[in-house]
C-alpha positions as CSV (number, residue, x, y, z in Angstrom):
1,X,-129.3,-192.2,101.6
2,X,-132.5,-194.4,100.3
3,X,-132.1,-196.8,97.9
4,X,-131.3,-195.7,94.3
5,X,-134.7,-196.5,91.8
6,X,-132.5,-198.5,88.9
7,X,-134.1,-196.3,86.3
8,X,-134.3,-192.6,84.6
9,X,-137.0,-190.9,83.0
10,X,-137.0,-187.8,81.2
11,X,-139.0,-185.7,79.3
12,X,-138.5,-182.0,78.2
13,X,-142.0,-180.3,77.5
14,X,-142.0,-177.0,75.5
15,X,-142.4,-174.6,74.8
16,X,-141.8,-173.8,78.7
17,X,-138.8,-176.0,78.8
18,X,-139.7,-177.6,81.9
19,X,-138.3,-181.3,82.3
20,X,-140.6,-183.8,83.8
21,X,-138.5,-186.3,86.1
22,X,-138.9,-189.9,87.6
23,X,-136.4,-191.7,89.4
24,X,-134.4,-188.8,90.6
25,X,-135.0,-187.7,93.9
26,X,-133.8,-184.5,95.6
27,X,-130.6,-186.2,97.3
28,X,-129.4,-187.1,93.7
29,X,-130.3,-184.4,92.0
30,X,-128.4,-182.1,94.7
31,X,-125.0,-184.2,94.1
32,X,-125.1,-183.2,90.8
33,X,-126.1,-179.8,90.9
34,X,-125.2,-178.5,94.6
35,X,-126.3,-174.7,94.8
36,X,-124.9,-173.2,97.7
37,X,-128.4,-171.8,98.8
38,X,-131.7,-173.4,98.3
39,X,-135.5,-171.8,99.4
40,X,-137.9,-174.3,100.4
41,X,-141.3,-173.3,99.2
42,X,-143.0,-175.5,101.8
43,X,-143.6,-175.5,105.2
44,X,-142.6,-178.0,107.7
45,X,-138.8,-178.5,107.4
46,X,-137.0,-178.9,110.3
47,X,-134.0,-178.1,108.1
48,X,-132.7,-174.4,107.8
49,X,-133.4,-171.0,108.4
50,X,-136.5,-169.2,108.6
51,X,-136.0,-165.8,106.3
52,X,-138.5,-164.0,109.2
53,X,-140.1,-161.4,106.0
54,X,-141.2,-164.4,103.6
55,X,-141.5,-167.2,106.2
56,X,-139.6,-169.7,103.8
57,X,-136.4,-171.9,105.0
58,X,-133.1,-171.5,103.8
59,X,-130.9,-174.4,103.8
60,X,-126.9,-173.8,103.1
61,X,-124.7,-176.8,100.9
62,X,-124.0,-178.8,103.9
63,X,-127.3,-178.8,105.2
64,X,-128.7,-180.6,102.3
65,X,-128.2,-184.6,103.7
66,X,-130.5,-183.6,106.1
67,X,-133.5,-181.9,103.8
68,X,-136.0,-184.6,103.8
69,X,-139.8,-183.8,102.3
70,X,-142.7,-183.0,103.6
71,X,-145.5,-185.5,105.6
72,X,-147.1,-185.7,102.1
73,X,-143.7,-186.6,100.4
74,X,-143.5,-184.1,98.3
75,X,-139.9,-181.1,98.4
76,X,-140.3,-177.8,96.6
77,X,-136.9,-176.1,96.2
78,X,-135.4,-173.3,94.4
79,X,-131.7,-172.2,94.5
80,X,-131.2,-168.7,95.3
81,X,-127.5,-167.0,94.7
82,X,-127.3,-166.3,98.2
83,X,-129.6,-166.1,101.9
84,X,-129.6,-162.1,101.6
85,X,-131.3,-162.7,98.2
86,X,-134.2,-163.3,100.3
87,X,-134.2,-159.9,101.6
88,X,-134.4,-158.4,98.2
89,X,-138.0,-160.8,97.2
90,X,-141.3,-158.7,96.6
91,X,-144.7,-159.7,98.4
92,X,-145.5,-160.6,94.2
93,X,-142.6,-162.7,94.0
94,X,-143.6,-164.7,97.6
95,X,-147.1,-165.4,95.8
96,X,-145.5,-166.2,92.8
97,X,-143.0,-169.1,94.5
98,X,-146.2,-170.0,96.8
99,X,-148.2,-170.4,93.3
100,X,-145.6,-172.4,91.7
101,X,-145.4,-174.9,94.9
102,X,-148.7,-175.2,95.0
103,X,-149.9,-175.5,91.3
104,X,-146.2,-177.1,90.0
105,X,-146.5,-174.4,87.2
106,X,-145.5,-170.8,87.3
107,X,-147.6,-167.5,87.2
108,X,-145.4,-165.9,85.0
109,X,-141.9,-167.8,85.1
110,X,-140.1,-170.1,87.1
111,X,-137.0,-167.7,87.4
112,X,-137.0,-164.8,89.5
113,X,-135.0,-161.6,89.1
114,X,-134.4,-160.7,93.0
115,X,-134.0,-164.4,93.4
116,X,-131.4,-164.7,90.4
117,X,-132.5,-168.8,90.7
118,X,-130.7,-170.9,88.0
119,X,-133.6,-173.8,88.5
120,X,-136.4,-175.0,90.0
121,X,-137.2,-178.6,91.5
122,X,-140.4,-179.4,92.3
123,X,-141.4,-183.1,93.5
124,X,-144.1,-185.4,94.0
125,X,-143.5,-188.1,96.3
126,X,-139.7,-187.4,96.1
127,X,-137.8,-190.0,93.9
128,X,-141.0,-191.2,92.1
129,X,-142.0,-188.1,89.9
130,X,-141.0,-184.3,89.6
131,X,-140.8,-181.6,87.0
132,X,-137.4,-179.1,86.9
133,X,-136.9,-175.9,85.3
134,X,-133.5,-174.7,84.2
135,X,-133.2,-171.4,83.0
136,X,-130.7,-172.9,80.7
137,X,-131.6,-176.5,80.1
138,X,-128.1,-177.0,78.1
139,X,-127.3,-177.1,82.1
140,X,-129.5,-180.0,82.7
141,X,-128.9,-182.4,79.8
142,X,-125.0,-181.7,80.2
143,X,-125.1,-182.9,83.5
144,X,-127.0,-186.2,82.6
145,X,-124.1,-188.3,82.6
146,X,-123.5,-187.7,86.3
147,X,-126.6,-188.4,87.2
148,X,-126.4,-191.9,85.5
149,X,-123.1,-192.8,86.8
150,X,-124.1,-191.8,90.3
151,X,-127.0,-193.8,89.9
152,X,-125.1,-196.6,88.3
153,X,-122.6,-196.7,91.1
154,X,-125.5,-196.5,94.2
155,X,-126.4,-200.0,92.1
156,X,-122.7,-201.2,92.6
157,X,-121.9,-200.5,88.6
158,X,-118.8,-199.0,87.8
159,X,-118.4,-196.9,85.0
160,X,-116.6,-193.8,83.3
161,X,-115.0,-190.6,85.5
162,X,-115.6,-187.4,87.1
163,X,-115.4,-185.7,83.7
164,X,-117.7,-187.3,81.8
165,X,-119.9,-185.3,79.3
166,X,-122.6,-185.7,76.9
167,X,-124.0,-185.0,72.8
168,X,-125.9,-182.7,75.3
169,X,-128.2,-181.2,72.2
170,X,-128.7,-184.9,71.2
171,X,-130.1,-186.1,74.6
172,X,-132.1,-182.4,74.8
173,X,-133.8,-183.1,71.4
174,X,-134.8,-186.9,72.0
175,X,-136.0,-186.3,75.4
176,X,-139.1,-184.7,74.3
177,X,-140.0,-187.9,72.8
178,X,-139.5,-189.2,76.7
179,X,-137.1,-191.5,77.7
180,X,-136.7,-194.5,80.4
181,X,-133.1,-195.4,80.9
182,X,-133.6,-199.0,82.6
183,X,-130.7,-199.7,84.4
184,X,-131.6,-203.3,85.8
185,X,-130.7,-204.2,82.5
186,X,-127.3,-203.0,82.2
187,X,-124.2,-204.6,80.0
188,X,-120.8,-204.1,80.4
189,X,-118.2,-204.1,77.7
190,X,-115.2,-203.7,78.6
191,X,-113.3,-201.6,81.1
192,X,-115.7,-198.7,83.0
193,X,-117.7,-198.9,79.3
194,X,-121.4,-199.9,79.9
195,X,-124.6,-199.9,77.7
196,X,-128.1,-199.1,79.0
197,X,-130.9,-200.0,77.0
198,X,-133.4,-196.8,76.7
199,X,-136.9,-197.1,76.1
200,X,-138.8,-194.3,74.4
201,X,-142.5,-194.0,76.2
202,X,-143.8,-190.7,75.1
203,X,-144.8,-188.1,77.6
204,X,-145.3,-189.2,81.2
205,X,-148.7,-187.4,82.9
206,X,-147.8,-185.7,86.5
207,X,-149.5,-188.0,89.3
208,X,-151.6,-185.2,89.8
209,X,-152.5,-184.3,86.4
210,X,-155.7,-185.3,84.9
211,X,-154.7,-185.4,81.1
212,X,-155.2,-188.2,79.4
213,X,-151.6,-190.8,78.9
214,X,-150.0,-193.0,81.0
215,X,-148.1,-192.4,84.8
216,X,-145.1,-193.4,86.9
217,X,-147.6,-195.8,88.3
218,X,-149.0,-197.5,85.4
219,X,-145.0,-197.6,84.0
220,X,-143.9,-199.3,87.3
221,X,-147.0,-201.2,87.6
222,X,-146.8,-203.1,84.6
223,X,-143.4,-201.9,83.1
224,X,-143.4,-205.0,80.3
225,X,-146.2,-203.9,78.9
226,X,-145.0,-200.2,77.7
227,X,-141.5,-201.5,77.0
228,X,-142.8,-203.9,74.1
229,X,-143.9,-201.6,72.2
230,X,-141.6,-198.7,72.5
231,X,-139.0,-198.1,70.2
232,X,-135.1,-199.2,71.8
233,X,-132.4,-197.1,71.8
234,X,-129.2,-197.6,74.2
235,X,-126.9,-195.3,76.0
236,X,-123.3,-195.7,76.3
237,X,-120.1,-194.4,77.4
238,X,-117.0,-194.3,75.2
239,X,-113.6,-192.0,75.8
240,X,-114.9,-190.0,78.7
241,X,-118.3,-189.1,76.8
242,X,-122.4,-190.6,76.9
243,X,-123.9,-191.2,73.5
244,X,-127.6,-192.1,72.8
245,X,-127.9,-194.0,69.4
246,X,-130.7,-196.8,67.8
């Protein structure tokens, strides 16, 4: 497994609902999330099964240590509720995953009624940016608190349990102001509690975007400069639950 990036960021765009990503890369997000079927959307995996009618892999659960990206970095998944599922995708539908691969946005939507897909994970240079859809994002943000412990514990931190949850509608409304959990920065406070101070930065651009606003790049490259003038909040962890307060 690579090295864990000791740092979140989050940002839920409307009014599509798709949630731009950095720090997580596909290994991490699978821990948390772990379909049983996933459809790669690009070509070049030596992972899976080719579905011979669409010409897209299939990789199974315990295949997934071994799904790696492409040449170019970048891993294009969507889960699928089961390998026959495959059989039951339109010529349409195989354009419309190919589009959203390509173009990182959808034709029509993300979600796909022969697929019966529950998200969609699209990455650019895998653990430095990518943009998820959840058909219900309650899904996501109520899963946030595994993927900060997991994270926290790749960095040797230990910290609450295996139930953990969330104020999921809190973290889903102040996410779309963009968050960056930094966890080099870490303090603990007593037994498994912790407190991780959270910078908000406003929208992150994808690397290959050409709107105007700042990227992973320019954050990483000079990380002191957006961090003194965003607002601070903190994240932590009290009875078995995350909380997000100023």
């Amino acid at each position: 497994m690579a090295t864990a990036r000791p740092y979140l960021y989050m940002f839920q765009e409307t009014p599509d609902d798709c949630i731009h990503l950095g720090g997580v890369d596909f290994q991490e997000f699978a821990r948390v999330f772990m379909p049983a079927t996933l459809v790669c959307l690009r070509h070049g995996h030596t992972t899976g099964k080719v579905h011979t009618e669409t010409g897209l892999s299939t990789v199974l659960s315990q295949e997934y240590p071994a799904l790696c990206p492409d040449d170019s970095g970048n891993l294009d998944v969507l889960d699928a509720e089961s390998t026959e599922a495959l059989d039951r995708l339109t010529p349409q539908d195989v354009a419309e995953m190919l589009y959203l691969s390509h173009l990182k946005r959808p034709i029509r939507s993300p979600f796909l009624d022969n697929l019966n897909n529950r998200f969609a994970f699209l990455s650019h240079d895998d653990g430095w940016y990518c943009k998820v859809y959840f058909k219900d994002p309650k899904v996501f943000f109520g899963a946030v608190p595994h993927l900060i412990e997991n994270k926290l514990q790749d960095l040797g931190v230990q910290c609450g349990s295996d139930d953990s949850k969330s104020d999921c509608g809190r973290f889903q409304r102040l996410s779309s102001e963009g968050l960056h959990f930094d966890l080099t920065a870490v303090r603990r406070s007593g037994e498994g509690r912790v407190e991780i101070p959270v910078f908000v930065f406003g929208k992150m651009h994808a690397p290959y975007s050409t709107s105007n606003g700042f990227g992973m790049d320019d954050l990483m490259n000079d990380q002191a400069h957006f961090t003194e003038k965003a607002r601070l909040m903190k994240c932590h962890n009290e009875a078995g639950r995350w909380f997000l307060s100023v």
